[in-house]
PyMOL Python script that loads the backbone (N, CA, C, O; Angstrom):
from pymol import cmd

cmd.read_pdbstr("""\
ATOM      1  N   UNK A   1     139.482  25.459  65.210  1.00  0.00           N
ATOM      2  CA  UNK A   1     138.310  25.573  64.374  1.00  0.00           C
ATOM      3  C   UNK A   1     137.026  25.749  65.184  1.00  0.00           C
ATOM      4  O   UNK A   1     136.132  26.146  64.437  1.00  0.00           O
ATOM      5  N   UNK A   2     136.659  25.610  66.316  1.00  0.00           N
ATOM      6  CA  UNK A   2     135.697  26.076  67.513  1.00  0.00           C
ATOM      7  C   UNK A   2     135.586  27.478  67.565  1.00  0.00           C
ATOM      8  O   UNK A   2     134.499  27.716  68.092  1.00  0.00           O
ATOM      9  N   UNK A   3     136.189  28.565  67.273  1.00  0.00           N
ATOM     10  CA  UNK A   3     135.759  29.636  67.652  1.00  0.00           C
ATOM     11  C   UNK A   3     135.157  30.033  66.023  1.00  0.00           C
ATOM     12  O   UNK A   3     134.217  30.788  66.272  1.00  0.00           O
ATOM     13  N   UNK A   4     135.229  29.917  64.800  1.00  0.00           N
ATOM     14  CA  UNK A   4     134.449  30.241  64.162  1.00  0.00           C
ATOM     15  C   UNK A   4     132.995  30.011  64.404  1.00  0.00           C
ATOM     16  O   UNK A   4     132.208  30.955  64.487  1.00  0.00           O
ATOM     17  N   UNK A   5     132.611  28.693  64.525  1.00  0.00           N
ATOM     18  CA  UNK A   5     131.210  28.227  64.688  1.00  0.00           C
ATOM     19  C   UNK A   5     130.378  28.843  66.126  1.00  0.00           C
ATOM     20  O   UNK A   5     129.194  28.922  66.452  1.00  0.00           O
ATOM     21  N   UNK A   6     131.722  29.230  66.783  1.00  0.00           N
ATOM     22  CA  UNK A   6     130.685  29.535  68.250  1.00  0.00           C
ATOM     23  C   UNK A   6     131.055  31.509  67.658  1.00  0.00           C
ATOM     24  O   UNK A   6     130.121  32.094  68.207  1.00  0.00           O
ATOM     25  N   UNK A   7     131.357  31.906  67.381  1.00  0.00           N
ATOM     26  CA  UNK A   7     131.391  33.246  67.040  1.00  0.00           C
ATOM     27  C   UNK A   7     130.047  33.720  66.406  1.00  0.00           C
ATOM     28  O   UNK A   7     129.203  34.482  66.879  1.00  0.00           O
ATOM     29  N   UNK A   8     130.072  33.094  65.264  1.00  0.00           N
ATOM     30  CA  UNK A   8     128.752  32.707  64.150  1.00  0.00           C
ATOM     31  C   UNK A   8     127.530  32.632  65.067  1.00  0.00           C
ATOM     32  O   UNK A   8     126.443  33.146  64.802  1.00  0.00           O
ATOM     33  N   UNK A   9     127.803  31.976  66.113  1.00  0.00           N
ATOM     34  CA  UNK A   9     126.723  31.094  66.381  1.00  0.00           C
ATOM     35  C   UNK A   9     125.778  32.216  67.258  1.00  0.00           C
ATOM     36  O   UNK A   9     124.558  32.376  67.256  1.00  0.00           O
ATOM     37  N   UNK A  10     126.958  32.991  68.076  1.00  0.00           N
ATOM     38  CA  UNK A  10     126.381  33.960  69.137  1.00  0.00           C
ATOM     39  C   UNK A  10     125.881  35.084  67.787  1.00  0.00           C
ATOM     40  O   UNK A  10     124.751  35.562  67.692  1.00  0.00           O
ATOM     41  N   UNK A  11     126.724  35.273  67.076  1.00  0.00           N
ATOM     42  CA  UNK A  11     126.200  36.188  66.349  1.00  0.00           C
ATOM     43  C   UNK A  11     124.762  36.584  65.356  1.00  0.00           C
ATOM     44  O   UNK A  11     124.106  37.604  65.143  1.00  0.00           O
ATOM     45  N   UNK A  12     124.705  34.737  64.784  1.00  0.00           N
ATOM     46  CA  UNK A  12     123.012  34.875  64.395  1.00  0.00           C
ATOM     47  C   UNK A  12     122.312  35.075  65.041  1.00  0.00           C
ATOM     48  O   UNK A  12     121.235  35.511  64.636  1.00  0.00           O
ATOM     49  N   UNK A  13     122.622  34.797  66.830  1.00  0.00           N
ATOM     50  CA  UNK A  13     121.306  34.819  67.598  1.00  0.00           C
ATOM     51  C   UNK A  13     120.958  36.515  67.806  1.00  0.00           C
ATOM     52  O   UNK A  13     119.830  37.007  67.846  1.00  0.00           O
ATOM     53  N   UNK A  14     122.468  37.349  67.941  1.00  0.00           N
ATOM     54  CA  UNK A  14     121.827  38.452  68.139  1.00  0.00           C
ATOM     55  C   UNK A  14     121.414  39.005  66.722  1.00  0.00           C
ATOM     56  O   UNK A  14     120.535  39.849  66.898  1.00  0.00           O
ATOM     57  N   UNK A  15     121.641  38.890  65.694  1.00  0.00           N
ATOM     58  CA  UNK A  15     120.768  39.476  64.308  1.00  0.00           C
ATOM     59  C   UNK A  15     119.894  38.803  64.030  1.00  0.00           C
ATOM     60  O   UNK A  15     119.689  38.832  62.817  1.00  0.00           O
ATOM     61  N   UNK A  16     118.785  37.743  64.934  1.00  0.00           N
ATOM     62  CA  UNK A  16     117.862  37.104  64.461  1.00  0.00           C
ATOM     63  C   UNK A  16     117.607  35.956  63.700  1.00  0.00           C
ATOM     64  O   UNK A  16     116.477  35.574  63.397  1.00  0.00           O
ATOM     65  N   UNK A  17     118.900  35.281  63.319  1.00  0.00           N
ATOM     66  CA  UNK A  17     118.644  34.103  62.365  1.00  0.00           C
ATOM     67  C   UNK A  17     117.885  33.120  62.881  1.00  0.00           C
ATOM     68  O   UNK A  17     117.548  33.171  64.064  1.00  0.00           O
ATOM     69  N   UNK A  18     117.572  32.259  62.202  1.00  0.00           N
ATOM     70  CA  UNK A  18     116.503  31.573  62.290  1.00  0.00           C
ATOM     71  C   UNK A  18     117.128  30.095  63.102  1.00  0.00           C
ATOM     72  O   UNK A  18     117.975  29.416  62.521  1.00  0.00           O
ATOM     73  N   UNK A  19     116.549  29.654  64.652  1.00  0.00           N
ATOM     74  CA  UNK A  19     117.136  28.920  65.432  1.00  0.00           C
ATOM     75  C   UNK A  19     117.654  27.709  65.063  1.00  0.00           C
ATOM     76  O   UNK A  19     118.562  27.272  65.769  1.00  0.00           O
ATOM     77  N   UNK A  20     117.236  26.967  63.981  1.00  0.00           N
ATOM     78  CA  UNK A  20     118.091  25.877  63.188  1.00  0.00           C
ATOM     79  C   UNK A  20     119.053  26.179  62.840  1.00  0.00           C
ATOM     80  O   UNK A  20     119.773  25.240  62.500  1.00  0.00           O
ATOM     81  N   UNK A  21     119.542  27.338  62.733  1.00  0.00           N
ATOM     82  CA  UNK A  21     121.366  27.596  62.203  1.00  0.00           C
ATOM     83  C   UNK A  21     122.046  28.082  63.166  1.00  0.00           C
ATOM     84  O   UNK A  21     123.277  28.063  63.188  1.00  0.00           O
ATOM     85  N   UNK A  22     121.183  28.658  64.230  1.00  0.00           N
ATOM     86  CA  UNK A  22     122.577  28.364  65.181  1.00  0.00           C
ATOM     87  C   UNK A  22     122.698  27.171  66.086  1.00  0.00           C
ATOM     88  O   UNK A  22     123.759  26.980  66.681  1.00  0.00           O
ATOM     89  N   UNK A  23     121.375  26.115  66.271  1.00  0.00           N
ATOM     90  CA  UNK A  23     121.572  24.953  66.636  1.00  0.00           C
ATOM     91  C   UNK A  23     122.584  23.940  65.752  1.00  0.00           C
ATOM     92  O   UNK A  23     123.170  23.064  66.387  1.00  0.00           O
ATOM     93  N   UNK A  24     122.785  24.030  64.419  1.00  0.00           N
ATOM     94  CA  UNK A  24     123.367  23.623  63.534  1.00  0.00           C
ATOM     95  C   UNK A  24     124.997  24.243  64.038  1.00  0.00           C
ATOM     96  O   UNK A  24     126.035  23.595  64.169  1.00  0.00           O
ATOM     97  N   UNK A  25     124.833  25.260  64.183  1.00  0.00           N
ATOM     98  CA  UNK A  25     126.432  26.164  64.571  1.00  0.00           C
ATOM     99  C   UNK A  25     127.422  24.710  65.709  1.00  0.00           C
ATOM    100  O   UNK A  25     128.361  23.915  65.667  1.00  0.00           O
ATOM    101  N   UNK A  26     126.020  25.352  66.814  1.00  0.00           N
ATOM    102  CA  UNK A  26     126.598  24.979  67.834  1.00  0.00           C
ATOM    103  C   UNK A  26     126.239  23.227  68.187  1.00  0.00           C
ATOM    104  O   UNK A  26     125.811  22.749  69.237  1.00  0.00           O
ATOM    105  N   UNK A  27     126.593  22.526  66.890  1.00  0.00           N
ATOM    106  CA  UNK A  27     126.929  21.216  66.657  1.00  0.00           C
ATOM    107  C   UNK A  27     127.899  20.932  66.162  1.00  0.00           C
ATOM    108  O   UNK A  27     128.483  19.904  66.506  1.00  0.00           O
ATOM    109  N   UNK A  28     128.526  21.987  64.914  1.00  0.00           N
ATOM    110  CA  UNK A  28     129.843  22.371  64.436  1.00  0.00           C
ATOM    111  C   UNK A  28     130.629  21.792  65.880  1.00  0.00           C
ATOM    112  O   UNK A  28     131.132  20.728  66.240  1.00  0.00           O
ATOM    113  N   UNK A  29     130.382  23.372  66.558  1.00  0.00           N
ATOM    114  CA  UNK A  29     131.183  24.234  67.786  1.00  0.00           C
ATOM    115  C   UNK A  29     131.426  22.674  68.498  1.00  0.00           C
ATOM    116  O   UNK A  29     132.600  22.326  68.615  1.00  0.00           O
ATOM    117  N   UNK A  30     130.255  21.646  69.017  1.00  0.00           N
ATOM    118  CA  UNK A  30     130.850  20.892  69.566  1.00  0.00           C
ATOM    119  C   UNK A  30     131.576  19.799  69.192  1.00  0.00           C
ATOM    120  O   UNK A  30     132.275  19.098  69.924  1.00  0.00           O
ATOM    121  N   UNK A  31     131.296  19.633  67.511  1.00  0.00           N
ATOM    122  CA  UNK A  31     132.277  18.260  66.942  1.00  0.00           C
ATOM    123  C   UNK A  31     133.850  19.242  67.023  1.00  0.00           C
ATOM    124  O   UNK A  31     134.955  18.790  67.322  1.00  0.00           O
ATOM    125  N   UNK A  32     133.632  20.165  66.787  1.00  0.00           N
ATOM    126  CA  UNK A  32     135.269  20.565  66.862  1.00  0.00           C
ATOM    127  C   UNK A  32     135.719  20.603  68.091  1.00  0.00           C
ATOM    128  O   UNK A  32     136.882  20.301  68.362  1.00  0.00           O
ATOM    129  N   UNK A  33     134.828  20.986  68.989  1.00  0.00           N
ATOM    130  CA  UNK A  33     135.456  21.078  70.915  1.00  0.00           C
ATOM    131  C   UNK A  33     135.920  19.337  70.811  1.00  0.00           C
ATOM    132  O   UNK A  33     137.126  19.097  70.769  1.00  0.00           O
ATOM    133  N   UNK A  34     135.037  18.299  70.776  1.00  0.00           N
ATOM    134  CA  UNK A  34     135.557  17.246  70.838  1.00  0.00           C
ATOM    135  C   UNK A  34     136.822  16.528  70.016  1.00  0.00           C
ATOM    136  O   UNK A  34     137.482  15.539  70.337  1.00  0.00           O
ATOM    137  N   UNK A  35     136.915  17.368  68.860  1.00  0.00           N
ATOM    138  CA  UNK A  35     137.906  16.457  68.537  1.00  0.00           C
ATOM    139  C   UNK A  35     138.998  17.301  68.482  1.00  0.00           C
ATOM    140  O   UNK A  35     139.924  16.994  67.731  1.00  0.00           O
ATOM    141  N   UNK A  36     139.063  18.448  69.235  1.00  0.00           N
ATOM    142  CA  UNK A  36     140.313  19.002  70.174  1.00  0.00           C
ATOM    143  C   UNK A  36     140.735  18.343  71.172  1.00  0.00           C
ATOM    144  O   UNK A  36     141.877  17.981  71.455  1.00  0.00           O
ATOM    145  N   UNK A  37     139.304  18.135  71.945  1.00  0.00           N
ATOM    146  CA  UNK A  37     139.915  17.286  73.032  1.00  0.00           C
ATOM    147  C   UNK A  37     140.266  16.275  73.056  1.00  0.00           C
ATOM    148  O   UNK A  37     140.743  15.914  74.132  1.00  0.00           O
ATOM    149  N   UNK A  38     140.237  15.375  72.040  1.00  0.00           N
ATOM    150  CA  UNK A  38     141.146  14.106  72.013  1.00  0.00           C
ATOM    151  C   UNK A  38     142.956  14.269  71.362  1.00  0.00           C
ATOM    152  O   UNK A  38     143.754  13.381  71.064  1.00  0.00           O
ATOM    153  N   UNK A  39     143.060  15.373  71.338  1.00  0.00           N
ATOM    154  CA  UNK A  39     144.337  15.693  71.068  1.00  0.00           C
ATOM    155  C   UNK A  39     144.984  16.564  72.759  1.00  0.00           C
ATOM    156  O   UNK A  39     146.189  16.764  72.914  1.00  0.00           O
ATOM    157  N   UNK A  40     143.990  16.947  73.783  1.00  0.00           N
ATOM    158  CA  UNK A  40     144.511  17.911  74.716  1.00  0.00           C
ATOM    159  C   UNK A  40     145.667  17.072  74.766  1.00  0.00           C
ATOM    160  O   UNK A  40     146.522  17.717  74.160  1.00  0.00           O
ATOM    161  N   UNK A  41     146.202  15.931  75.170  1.00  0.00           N
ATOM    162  CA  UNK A  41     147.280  15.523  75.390  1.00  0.00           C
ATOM    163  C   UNK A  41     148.630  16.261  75.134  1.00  0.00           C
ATOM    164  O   UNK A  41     149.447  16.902  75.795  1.00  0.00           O
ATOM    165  N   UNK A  42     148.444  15.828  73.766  1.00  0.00           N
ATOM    166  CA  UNK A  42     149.484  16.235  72.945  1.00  0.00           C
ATOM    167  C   UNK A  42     149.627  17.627  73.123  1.00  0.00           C
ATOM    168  O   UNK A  42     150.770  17.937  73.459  1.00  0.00           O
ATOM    169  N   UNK A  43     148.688  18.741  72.985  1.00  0.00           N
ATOM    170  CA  UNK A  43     148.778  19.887  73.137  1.00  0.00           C
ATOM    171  C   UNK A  43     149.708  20.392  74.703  1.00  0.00           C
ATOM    172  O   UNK A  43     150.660  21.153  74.872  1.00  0.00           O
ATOM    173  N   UNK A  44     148.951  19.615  75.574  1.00  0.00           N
ATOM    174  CA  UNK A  44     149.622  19.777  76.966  1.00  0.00           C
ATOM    175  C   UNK A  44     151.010  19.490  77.320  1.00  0.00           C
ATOM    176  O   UNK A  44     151.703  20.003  78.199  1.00  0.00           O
ATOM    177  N   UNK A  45     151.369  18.308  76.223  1.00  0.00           N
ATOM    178  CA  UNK A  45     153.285  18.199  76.313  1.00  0.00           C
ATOM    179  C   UNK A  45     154.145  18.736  75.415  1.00  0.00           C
ATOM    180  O   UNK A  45     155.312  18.426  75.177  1.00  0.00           O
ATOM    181  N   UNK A  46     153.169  19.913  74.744  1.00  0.00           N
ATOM    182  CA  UNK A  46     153.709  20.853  73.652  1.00  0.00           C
ATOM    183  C   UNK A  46     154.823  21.969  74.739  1.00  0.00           C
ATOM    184  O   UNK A  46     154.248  21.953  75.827  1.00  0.00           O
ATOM    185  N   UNK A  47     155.656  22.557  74.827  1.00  0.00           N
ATOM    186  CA  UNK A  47     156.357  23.588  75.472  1.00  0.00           C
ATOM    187  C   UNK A  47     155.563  24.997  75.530  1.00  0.00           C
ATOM    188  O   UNK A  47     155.399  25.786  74.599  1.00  0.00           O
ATOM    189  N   UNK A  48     155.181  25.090  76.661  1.00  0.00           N
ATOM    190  CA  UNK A  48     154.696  25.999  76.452  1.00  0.00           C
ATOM    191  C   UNK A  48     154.485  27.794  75.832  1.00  0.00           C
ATOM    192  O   UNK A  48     155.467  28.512  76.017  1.00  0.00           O
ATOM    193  N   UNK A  49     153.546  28.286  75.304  1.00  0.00           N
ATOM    194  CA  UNK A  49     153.847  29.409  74.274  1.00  0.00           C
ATOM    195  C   UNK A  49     152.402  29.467  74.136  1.00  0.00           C
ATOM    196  O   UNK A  49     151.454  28.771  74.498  1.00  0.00           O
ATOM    197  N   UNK A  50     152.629  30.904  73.265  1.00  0.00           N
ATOM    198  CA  UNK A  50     151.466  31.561  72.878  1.00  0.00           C
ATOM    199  C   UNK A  50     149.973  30.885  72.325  1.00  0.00           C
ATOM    200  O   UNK A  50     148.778  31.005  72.594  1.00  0.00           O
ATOM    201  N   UNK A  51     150.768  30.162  71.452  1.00  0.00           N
ATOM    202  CA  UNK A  51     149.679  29.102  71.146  1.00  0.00           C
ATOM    203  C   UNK A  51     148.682  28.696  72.378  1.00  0.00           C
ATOM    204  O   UNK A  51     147.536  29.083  72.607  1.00  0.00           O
ATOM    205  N   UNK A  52     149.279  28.043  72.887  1.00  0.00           N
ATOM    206  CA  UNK A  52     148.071  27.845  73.967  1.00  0.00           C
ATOM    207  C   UNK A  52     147.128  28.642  74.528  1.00  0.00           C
ATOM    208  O   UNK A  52     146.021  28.180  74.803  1.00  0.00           O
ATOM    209  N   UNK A  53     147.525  30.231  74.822  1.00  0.00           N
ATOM    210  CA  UNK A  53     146.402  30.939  74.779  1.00  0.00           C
ATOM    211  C   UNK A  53     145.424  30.837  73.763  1.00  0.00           C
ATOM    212  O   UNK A  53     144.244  31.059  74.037  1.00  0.00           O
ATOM    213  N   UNK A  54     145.703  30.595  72.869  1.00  0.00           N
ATOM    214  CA  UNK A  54     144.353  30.636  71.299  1.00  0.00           C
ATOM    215  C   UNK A  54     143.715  29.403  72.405  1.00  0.00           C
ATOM    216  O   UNK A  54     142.486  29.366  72.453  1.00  0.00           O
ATOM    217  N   UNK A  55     144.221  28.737  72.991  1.00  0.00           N
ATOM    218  CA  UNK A  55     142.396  27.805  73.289  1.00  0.00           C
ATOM    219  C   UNK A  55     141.363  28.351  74.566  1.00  0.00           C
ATOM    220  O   UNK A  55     140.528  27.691  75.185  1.00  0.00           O
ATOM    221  N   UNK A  56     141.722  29.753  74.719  1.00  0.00           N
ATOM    222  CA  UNK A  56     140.968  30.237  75.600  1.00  0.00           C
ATOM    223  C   UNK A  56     139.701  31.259  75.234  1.00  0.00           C
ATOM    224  O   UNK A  56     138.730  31.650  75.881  1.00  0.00           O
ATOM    225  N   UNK A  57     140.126  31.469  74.050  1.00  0.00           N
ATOM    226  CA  UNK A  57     139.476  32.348  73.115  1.00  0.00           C
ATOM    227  C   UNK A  57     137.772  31.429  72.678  1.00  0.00           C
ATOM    228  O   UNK A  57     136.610  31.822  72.779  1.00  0.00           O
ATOM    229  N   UNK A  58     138.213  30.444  72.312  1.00  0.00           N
ATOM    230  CA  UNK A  58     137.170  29.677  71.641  1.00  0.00           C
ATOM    231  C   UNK A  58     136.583  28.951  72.554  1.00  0.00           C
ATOM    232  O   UNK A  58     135.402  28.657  72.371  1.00  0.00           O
ATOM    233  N   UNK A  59     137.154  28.571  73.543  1.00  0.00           N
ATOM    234  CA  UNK A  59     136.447  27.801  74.744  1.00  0.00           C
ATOM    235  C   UNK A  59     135.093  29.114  75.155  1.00  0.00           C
ATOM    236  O   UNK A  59     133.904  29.287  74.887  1.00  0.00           O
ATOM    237  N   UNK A  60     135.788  29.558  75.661  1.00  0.00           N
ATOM    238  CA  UNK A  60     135.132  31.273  76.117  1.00  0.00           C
ATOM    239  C   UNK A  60     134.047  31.236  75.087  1.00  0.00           C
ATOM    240  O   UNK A  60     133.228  30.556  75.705  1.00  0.00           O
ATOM    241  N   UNK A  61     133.503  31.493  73.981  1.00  0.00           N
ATOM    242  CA  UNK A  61     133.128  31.924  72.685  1.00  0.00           C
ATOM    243  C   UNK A  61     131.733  30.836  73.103  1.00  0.00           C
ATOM    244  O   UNK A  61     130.613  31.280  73.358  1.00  0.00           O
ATOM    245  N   UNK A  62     132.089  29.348  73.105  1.00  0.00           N
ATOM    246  CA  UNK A  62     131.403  28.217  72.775  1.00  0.00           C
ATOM    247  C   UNK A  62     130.245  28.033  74.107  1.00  0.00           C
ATOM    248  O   UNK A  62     129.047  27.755  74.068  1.00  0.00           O
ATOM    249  N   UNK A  63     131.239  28.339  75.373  1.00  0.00           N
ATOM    250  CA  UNK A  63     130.218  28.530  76.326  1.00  0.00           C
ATOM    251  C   UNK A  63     129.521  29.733  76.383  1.00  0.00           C
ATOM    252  O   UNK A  63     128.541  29.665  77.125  1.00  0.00           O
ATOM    253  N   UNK A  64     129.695  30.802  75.855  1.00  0.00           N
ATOM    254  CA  UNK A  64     128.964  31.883  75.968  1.00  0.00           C
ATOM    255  C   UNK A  64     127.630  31.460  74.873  1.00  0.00           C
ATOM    256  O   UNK A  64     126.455  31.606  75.208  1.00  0.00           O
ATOM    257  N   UNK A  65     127.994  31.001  73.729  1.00  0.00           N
ATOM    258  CA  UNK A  65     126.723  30.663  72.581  1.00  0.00           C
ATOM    259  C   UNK A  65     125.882  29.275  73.599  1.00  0.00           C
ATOM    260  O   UNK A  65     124.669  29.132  73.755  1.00  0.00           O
ATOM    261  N   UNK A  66     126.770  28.587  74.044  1.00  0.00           N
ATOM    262  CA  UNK A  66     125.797  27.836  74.816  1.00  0.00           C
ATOM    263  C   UNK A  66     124.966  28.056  75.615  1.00  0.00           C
ATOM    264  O   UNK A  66     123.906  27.436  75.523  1.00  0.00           O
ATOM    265  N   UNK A  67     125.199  29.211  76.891  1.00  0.00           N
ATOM    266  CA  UNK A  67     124.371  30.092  77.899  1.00  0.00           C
ATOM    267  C   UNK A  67     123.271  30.592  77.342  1.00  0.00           C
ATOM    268  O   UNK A  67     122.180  30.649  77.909  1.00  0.00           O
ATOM    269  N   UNK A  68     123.550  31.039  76.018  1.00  0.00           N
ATOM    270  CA  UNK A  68     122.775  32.021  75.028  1.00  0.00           C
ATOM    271  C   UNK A  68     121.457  30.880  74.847  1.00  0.00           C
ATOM    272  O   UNK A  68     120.297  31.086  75.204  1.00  0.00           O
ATOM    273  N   UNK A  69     122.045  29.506  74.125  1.00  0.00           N
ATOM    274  CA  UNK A  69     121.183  28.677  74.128  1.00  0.00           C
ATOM    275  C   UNK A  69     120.048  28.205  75.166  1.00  0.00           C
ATOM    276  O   UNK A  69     118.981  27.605  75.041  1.00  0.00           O
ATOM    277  N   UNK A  70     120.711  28.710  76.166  1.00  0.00           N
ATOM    278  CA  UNK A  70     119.893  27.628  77.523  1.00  0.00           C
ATOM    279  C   UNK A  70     118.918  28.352  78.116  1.00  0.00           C
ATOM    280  O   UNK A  70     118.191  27.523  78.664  1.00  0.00           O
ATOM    281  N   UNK A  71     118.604  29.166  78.261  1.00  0.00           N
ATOM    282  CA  UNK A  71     117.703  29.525  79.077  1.00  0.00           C
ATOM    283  C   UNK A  71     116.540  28.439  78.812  1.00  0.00           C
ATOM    284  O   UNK A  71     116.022  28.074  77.757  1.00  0.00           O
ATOM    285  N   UNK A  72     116.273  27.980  80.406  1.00  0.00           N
ATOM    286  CA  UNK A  72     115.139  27.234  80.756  1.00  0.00           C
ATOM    287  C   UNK A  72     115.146  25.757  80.265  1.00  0.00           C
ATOM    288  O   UNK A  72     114.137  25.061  80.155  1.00  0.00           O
ATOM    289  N   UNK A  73     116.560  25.331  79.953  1.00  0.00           N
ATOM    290  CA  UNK A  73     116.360  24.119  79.379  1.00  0.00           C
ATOM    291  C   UNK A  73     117.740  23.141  79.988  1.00  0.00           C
ATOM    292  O   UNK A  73     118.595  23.586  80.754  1.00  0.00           O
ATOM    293  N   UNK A  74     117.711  21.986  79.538  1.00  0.00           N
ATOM    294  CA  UNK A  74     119.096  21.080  80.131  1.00  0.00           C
ATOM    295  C   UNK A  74     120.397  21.632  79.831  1.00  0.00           C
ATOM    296  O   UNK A  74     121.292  21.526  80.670  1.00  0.00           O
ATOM    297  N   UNK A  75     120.611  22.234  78.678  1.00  0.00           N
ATOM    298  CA  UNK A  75     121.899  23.254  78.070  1.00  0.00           C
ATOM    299  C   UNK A  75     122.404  23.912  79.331  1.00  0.00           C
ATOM    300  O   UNK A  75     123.607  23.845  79.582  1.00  0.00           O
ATOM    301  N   UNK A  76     121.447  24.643  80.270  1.00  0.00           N
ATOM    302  CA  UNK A  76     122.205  25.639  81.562  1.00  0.00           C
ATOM    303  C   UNK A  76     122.958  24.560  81.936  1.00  0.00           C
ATOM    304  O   UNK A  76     124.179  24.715  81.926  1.00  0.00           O
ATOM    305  N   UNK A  77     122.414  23.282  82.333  1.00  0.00           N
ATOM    306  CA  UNK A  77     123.353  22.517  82.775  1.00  0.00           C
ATOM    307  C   UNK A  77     124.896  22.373  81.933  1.00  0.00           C
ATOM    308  O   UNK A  77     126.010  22.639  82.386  1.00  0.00           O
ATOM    309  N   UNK A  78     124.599  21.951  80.806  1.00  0.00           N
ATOM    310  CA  UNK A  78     125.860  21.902  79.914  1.00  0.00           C
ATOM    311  C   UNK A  78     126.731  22.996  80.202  1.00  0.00           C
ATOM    312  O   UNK A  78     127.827  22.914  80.757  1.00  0.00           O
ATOM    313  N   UNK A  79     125.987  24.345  79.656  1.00  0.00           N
ATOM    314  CA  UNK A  79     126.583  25.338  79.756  1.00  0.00           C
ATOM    315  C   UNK A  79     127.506  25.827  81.219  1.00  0.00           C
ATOM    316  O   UNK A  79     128.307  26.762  81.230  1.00  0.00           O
ATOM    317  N   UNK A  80     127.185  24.995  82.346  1.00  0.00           N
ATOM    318  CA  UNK A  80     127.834  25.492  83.074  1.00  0.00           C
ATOM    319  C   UNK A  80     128.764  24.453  83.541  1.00  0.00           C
ATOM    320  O   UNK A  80     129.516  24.812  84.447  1.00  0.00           O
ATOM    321  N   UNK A  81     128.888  23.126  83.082  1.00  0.00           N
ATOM    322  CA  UNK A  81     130.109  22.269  82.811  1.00  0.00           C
ATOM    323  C   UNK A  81     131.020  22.751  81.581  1.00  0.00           C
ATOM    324  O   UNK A  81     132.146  22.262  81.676  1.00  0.00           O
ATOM    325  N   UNK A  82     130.870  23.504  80.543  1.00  0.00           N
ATOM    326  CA  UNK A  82     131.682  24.270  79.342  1.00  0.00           C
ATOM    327  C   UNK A  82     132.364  25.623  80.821  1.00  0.00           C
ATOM    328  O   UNK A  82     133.524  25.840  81.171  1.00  0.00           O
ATOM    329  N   UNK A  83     131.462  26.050  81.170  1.00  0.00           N
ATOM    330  CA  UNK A  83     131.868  27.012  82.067  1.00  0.00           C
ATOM    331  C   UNK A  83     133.157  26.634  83.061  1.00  0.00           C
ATOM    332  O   UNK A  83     134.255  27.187  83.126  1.00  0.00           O
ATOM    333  N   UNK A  84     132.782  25.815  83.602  1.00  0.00           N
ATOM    334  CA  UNK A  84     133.792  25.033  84.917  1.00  0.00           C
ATOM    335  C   UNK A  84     134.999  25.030  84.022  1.00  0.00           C
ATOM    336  O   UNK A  84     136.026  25.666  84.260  1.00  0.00           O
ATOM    337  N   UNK A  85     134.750  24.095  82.744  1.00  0.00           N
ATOM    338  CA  UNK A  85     136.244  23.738  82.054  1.00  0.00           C
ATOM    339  C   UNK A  85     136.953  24.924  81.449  1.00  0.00           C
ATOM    340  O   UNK A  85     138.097  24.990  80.998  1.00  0.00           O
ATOM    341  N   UNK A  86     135.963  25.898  81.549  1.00  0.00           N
ATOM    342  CA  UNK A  86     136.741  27.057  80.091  1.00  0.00           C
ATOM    343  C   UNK A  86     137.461  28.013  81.479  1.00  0.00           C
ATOM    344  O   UNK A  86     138.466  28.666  81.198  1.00  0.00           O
ATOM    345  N   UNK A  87     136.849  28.084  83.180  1.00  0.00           N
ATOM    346  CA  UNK A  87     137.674  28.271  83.909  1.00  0.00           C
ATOM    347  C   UNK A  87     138.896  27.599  84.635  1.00  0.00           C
ATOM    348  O   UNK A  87     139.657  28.345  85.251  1.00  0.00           O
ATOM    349  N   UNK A  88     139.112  26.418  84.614  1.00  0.00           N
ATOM    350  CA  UNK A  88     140.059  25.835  84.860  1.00  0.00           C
ATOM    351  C   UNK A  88     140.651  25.651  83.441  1.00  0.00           C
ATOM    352  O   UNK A  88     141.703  25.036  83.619  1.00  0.00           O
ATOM    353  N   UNK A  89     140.507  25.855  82.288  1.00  0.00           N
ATOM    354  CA  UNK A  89     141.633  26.316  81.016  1.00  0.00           C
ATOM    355  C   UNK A  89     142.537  27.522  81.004  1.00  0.00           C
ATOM    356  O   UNK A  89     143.647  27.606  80.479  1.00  0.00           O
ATOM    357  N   UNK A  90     141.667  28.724  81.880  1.00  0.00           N
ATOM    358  CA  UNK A  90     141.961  29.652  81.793  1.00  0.00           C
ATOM    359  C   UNK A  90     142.993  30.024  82.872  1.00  0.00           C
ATOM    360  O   UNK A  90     143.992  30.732  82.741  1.00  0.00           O
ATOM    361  N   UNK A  91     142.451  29.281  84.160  1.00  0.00           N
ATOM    362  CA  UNK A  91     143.513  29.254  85.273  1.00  0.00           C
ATOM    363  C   UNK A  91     144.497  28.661  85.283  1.00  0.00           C
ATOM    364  O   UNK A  91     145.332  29.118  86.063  1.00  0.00           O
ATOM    365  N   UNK A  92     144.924  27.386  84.472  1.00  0.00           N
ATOM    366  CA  UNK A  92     145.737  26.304  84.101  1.00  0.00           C
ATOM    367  C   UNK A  92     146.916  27.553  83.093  1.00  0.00           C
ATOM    368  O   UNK A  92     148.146  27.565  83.139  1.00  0.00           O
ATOM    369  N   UNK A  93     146.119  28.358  82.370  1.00  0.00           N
ATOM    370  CA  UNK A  93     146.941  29.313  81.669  1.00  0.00           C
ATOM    371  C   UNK A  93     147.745  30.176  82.329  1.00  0.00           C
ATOM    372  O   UNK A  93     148.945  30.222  82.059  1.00  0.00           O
ATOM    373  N   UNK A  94     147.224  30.918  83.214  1.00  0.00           N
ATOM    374  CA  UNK A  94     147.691  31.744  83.795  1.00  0.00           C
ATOM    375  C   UNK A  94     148.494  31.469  84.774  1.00  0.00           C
ATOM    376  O   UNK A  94     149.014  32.379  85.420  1.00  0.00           O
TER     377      UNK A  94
END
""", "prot")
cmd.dss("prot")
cmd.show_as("cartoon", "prot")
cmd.util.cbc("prot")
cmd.orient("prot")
């Protein structure tokens, strides 16, 4: 459920919506990142398969709307701890 809200989220910013809805988005984007991650467990002693690629998609998605967010503010920071993890998700995949 993370890649809808961060999809949305990049997407109002480039058609202009008004910055309370994609700050709103990307509060979605992170109650759902978090309460994925209290399941990574389980996901990780799942056998591995296709499925698990789908969490590279939305990781990807959430830090990109976050970058989008940051310029000049504490977010770059965030954004580039979403970054670190969405590359070691991605390398962990491959």
């Amino acid at each position: 459920m993370l890649a809808p809200a961060a999809v949305v989220g990049v997407a109002s910013m480039q058609y202009g919506a008004p910055p309370f809805l994609t700050w709103m988005l990307w509060g979605m984007g992170l109650f759902q990142a978090l309460w994925a991650g209290t399941q990574a467990r389980r996901i990780a002693a799942l056998p591995f398969g296709v499925p698990h690629w789908g969490m590279s998609f939305p990781m990807a998605a959430f830090t990109a709307l976050t970058f989008r967010l940051a310029p000049g503010s504490v977010m770059t920071s965030v954004g580039l701890v979403l970054l670190a993890l969405t590359s070691l998700l991605v390398a962990a995949l491959v």
